[in-house]
C-alpha positions in Angstrom: 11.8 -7.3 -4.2 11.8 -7.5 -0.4 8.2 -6.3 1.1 8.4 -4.6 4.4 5.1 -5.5 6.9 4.3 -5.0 10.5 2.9 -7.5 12.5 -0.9 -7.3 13.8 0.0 -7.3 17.2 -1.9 -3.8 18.2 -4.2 -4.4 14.9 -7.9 -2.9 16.2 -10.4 -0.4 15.2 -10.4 2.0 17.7 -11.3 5.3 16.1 -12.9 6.0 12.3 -11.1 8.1 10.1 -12.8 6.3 6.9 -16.0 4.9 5.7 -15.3 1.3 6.6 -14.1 1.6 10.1 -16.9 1.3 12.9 -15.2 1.4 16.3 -18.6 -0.7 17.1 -17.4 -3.8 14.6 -15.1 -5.3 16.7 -11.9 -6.8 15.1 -10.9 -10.9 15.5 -7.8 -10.7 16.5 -7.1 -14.1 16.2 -8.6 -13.9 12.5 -6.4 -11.2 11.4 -2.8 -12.8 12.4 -4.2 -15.6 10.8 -4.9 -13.8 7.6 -1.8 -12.1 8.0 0.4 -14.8 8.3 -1.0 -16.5 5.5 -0.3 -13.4 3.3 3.0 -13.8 4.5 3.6 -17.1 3.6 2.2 -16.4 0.3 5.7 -14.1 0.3 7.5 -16.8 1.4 6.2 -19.5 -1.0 7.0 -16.8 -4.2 10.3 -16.2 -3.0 9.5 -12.8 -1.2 12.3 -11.5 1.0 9.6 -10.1 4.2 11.3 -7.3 6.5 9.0 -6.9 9.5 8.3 -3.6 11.6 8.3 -3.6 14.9 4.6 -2.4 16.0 3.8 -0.3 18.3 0.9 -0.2 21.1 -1.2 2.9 20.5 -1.0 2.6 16.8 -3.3 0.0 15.5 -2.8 1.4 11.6 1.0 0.5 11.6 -0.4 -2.7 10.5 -0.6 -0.9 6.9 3.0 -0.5 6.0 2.6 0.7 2.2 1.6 4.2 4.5 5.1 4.8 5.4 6.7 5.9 2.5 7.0 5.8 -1.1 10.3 4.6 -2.1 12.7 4.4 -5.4 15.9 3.4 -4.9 17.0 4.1 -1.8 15.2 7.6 -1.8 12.2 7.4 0.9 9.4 10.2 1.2 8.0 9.9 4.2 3.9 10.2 4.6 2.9 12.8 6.3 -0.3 11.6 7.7 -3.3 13.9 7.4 -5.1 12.2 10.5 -3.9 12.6 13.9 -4.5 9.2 14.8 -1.6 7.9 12.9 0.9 10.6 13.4 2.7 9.1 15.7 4.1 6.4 13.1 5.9 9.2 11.3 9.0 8.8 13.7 8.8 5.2 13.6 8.9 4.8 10.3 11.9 7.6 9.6 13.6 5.8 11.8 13.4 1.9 10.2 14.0 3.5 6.9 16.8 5.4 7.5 18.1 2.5 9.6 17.8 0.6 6.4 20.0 2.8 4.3 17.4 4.1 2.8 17.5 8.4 2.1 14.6 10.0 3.9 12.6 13.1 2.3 9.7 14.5 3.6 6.9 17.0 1.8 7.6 20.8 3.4 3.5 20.7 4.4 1.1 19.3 2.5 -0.6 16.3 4.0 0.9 12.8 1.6 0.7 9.2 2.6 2.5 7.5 0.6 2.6 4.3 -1.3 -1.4 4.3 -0.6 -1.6 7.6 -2.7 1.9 6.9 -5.1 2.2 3.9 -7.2 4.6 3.1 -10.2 3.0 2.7 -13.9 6.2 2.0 -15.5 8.1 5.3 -14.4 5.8 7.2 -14.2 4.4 7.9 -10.3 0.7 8.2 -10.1 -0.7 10.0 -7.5 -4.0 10.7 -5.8 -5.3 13.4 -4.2 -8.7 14.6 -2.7 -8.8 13.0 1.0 -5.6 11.7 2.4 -2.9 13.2 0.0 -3.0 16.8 -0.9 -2.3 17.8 -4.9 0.2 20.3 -3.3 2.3 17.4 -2.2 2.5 15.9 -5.8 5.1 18.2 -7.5 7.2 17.7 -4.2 7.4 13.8 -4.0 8.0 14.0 -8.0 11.2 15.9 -7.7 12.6 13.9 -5.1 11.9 11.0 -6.4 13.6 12.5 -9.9 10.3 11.0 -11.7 7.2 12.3 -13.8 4.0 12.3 -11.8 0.4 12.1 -12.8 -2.3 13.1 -10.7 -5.1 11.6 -10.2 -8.4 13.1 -8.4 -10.1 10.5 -6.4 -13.8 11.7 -5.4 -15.5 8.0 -3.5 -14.5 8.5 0.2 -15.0 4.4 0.0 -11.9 4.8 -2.0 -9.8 7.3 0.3 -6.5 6.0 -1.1 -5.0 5.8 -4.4 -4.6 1.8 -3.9 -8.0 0.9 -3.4 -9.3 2.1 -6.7 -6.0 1.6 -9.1 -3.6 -1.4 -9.4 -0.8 -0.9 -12.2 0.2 -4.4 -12.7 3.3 -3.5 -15.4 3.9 -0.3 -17.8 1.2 -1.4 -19.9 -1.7 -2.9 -17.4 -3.5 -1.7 -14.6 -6.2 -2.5 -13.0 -9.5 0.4 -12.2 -12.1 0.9 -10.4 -13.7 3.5 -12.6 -16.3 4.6 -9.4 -13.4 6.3 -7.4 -12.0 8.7 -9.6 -13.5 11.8 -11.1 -14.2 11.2 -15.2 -11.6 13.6 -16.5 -9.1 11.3 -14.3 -10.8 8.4 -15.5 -9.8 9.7 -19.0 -6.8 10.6 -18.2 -5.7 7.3 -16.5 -7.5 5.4 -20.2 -5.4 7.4 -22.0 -1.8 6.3 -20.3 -2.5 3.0 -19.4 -2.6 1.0 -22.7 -4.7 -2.2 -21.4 -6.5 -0.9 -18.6 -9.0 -3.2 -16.6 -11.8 -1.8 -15.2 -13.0 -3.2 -11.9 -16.7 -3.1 -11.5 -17.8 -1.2 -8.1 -18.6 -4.7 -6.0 -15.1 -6.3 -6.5 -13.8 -2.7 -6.1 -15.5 -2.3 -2.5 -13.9 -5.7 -2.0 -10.7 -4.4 -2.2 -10.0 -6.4 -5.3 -7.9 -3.4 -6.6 -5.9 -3.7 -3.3 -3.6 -5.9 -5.0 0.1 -6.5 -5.7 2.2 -8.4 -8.3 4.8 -10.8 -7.7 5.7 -12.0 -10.9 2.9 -13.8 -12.9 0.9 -13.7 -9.7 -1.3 -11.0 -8.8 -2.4 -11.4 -5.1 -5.6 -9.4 -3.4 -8.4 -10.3 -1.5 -11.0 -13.2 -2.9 -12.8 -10.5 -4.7 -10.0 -10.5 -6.9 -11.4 -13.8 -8.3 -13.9 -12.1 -10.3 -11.2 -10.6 -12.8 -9.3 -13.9 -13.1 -10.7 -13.9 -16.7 -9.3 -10.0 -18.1 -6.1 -11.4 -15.7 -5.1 -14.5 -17.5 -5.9 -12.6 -20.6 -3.1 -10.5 -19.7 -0.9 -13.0 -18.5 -1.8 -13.0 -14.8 -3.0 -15.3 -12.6 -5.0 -14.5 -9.2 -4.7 -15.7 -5.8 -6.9 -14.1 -3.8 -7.1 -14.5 0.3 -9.3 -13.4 2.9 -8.7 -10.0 4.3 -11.9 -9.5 6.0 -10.5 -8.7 9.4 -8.2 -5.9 7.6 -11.2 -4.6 5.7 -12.6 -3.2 8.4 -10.4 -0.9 9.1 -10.4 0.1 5.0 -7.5 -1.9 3.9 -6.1 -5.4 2.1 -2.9 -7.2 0.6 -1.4 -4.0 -0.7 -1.9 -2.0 2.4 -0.3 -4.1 4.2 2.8 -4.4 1.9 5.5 -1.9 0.7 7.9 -3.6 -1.8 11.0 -2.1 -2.6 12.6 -2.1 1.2 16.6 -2.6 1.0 16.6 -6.7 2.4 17.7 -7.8 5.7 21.0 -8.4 4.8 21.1 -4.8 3.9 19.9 -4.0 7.4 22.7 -6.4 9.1 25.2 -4.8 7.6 24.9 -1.9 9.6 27.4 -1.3 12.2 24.5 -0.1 14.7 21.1 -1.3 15.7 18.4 -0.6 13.5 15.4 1.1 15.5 12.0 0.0 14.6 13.6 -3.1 12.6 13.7 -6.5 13.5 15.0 -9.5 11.6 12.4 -12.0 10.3 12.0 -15.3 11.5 10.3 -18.1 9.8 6.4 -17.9 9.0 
């Protein structure tokens, strides 16, 4: 399961388009690439294949790479950011992913930014809506994808993205923060997931549900810790780091991760230059 993430080279606050950024909280850059690199060596030590973006100056968001695209196979559909601010990563990321081998789709409209707002239970794609992703978008990402889709109304602007709230862990488990969706979701989402966690609202606003799988490991920021009990019961165990610095700007472990990139021996094999790509080197 290779992971593709972009370095924090242009990584700053420098406009707010949620709660948690506060262009007057400055960002330790020095901090951050420290935090990143240790979430990439926590790749590296489980095995991880890590494909890195190449960032770009102006566009301090590229940092969160699970905003790209959602992908299956080697179907992409291609967010189609709602801000302005991050627009400009649209091209950059069609690019890398098509340079990857990877078939690009795109929505016909409707504002969708996807893996934040599209995650996998099982086959089943669930799919938020209500301030980055628009419901219109849902019925177009399911049929190129080829896959069911639930939607899912998210109604805390603390939780502007699907990925901040909800975690599915495997077909069965999933992880909630009950405080971002709206209650006939939050029924909804009890009734498909058959061992749902719920996350209570302070490990939520630390971006506990943030999180990703790699085999028995479930990895998130330290707020994660607080579920290590419902975790083990389920056959997990947490490792949670410190993703203050990426916080700020509304985001964690997940954000900055998008598993399911072709590898980069995929990538070599093509006979031209891959734009936007570059190979890793060792963390």
């Amino acid at each position: 399961m290779p992971v593709l993430m972009c370095p924090p080279d242009h990584f700053q606050v420098t406009y707010e388009i949620n709660p948690w950024m506060h262009v007057s909280v400055p960002v330790d850059a020095r901090r951050a690439r420290r935090q990143w690199e240790d979430l990439r060596g926590v790749y590296a030590d489980l095995g991880v294949e890590v494909v890195l973006a190449e960032p770009a100056a102006g566009l301090p968001d590229m940092v969160f790479s699970a905003n790209a695209a959602v992908l299956r196979g080697d179907v992409a559909v291609l967010s189609r950011f709602r801000h302005p601010e991050r627009r400009g990563e649209e091209p950059l990321w069609r690019s890398l992913l098509s340079g990857l081998g990877m078939r690009v789709r795109e929505t016909s409209g409707p504002a969708f930014e996807g893996a934040g707002d599209a995650l996998f239970l099982g086959d089943t794609l669930v799919c938020g809506h209500g301030f980055r992703s628009d419901s219109a978008a849902i019925p177009e990402v399911g049929r190129a994808l080829d896959v069911e889709t639930l939607a899912v109304e998210l109604v805390d602007p603390r939780f502007y993205h699907l990925d901040t709230c909800f975690c599915p862990l495997d077909a069965r488990t999933a992880l909630l923060a009950p405080a971002g969706v709206s209650p006939a979701s939050h029924d909804l989402l009890r009734r498909r997931v058959e061992r749902l966690i719920e996350v209570p609202e302070a490990a939520a606003e630390g971006f506990a549900c943030n999180a990703i799988r790699v085999g028995d490991t479930v990895i998130s920021s330290t707020a994660l810790e607080a579920l290590a009990r419902p975790l083990a019961a389920a056959g997990y165990r947490v490792l949670g780091l410190p993703m203050s610095e990426f916080m700020k700007a509304g985001g964690g472990v997940r954000c900055l991760s998008l598993p399911g990139v072709p590898g980069a021996r995929a990538a070599q094999r093509e006979p031209q230059p891959v734009a936007g790509w570059r190979s890793p080197v060792a963390p």
